[in-house]
C-alpha positions in Angstrom: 14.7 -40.3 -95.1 11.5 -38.1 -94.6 12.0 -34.5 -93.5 10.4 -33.3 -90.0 7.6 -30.9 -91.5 7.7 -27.7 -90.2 6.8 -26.5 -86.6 3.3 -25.2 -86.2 1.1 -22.1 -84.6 -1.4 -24.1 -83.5 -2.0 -25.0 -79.5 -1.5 -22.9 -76.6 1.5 -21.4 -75.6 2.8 -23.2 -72.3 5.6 -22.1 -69.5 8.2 -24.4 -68.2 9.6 -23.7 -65.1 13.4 -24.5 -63.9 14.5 -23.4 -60.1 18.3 -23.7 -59.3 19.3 -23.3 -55.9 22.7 -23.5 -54.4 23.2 -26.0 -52.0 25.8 -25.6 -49.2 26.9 -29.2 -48.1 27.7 -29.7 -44.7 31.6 -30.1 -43.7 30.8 -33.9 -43.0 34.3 -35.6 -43.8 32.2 -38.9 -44.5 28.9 -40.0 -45.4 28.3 -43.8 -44.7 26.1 -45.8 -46.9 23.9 -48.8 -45.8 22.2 -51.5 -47.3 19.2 -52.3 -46.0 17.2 -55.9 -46.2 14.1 -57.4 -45.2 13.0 -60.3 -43.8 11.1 -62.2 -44.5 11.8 -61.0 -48.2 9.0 -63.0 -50.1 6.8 -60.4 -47.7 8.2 -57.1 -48.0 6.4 -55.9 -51.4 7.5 -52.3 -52.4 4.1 -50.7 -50.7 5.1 -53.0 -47.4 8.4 -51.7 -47.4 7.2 -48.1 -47.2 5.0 -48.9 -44.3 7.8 -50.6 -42.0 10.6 -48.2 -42.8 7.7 -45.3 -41.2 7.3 -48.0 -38.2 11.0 -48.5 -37.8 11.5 -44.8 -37.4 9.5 -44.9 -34.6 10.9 -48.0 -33.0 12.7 -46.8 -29.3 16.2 -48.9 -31.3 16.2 -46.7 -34.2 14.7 -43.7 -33.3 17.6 -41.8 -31.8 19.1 -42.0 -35.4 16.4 -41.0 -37.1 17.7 -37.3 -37.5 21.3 -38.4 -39.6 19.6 -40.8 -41.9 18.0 -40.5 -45.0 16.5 -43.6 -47.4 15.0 -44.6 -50.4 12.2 -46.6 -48.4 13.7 -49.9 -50.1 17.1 -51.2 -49.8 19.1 -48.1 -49.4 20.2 -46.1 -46.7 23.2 -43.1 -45.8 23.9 -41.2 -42.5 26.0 -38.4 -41.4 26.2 -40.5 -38.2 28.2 -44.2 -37.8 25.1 -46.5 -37.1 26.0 -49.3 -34.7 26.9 -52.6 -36.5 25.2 -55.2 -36.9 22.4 -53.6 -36.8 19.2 -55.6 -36.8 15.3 -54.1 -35.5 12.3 -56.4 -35.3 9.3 -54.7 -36.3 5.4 -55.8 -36.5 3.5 -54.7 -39.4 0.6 -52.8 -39.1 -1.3 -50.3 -41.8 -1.5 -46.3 -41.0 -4.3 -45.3 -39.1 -4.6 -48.6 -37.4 -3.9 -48.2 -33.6 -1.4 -50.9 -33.1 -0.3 -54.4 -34.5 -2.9 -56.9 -34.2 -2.2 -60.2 -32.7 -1.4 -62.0 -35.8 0.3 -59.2 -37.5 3.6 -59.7 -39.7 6.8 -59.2 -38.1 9.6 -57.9 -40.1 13.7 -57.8 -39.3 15.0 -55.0 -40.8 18.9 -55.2 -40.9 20.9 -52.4 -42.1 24.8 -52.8 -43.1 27.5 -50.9 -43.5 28.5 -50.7 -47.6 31.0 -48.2 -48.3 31.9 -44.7 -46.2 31.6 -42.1 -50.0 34.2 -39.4 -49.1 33.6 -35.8 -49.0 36.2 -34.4 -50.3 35.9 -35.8 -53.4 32.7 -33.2 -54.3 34.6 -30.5 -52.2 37.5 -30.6 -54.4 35.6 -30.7 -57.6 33.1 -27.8 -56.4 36.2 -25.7 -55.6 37.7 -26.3 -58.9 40.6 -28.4 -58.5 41.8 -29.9 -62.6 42.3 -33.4 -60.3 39.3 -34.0 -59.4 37.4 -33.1 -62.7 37.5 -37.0 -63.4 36.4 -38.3 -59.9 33.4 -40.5 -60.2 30.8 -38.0 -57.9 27.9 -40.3 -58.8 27.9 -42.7 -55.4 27.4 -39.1 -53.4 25.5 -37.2 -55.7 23.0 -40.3 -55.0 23.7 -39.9 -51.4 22.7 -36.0 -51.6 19.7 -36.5 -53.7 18.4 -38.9 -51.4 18.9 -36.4 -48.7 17.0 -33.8 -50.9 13.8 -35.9 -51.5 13.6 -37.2 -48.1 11.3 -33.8 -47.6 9.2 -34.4 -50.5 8.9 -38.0 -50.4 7.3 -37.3 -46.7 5.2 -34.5 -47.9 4.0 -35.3 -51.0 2.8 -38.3 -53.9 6.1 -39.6 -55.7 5.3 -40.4 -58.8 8.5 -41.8 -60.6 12.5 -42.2 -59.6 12.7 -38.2 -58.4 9.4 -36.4 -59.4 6.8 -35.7 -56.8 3.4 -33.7 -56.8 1.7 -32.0 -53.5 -1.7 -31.8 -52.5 -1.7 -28.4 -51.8 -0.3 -28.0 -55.5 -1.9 -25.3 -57.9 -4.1 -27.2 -60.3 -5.2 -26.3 -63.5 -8.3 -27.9 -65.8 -7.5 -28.7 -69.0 -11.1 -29.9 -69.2 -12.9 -33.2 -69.8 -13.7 -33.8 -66.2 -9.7 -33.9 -65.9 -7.0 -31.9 -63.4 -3.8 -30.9 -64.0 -1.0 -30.7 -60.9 2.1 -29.3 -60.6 5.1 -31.5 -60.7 8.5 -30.8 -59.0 11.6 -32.6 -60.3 14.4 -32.8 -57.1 17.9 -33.4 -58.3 21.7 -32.5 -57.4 23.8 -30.7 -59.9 27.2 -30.3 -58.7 28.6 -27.0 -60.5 32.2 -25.5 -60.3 32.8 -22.1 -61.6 36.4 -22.5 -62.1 36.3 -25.7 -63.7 33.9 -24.7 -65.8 35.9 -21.4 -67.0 38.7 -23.5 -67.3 37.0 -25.7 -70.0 35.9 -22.8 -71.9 38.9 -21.2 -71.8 40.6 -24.8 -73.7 38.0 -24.8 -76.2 38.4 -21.1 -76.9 42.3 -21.9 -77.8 41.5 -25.5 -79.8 39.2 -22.8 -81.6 36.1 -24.8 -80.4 34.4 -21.8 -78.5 
């Protein structure tokens, strides 16, 4: 097999930010989780779906939830708040910056249905520390949370994958060739448990691991 050759001292030295902030969850005993679909569905391309989840927000049926919800503007939905079920919202299509639907525009039902109610205590008992919760699957509501986290970014700023965005009022740099470089931020939930974790070291310490 051939070696890696050595690392060398050419190029330019480069820093890599990382930001950890804690996060204090609301004391929400449930978060409910919605699936969301669109018809008609041959229609409702990824760029359209965007569009009409913005236009639903605004709609006089949905708007009063509009402050417990966040989405993935696709198929995906979870609130803090029980939304009414069914729940189904007509919408007409119409682009930004356009003052209204025009009279042939594409009408859209947007119906939204209960999936699964994720469980708070779950994270609460793994983020305080408790052994039986170390194998809980957090993964449904650590979803849920980052969802809530980018629904900020994905507002303000130009997604560019699953959970990376870049702003417009972002520093840029010019790395040259008529080219610009922009900051990118990376959102994403880390639950963390201090006693947990010294717990663990503590084990490996004794199997001689540490």
């Amino acid at each position: 097999m051939t070696l890696r050759p050595g690392y060398g001292a050419l190029g330019l030295p480069i820093q890599l930010r990382a930001n950890f902030f804690a996060v204090e969850v609301a004391k929400l005993p449930v978060i409910y989780d919605y699936d969301v679909a669109f018809e008609p569905k041959a229609r409702a391309r990824a760029e359209r779906k965007r569009r009409v989840f913005a236009l639903l927000e605004q709609h006089p049926q949905f708007a009063p939830f509009v402050g417990h919800i966040a989405h993935d503007h696709s198929q995906r939905l979870v609130s803090s708040k029980r939304l009414p079920q069914p729940l189904s919202v007509t919408v007409q299509h119409y682009e930004e910056g356009e003052n209204g639907p025009r009279p042939n525009a594409l009408t859209f039902t947007v119906t939204i249905t209960l999936t699964n109610e994720l469980d708070m205590a779950q994270m609460n008992s793994y983020v305080a520390g408790d052994p039986a919760a170390a194998d809980v699957n957090l993964g449904p509501l650590i979803s849920a949370l980052n969802l809530v986290l980018e629904q900020h970014a994905s507002r303000a700023g130009v997604r560019t994958s699953k959970n990376k965005y870049y702003f417009l009022t972002s520093q840029r740099f010019p790395p040259g060739l008529e080219m610009e470089a922009w900051k990118e931020f990376f959102v994403s939930v880390r639950p963390t448990s201090t006693a947990h974790a010294c717990m663990r070291y503590e084990h490996n310490l004794q199997q001689g691991r540490g």
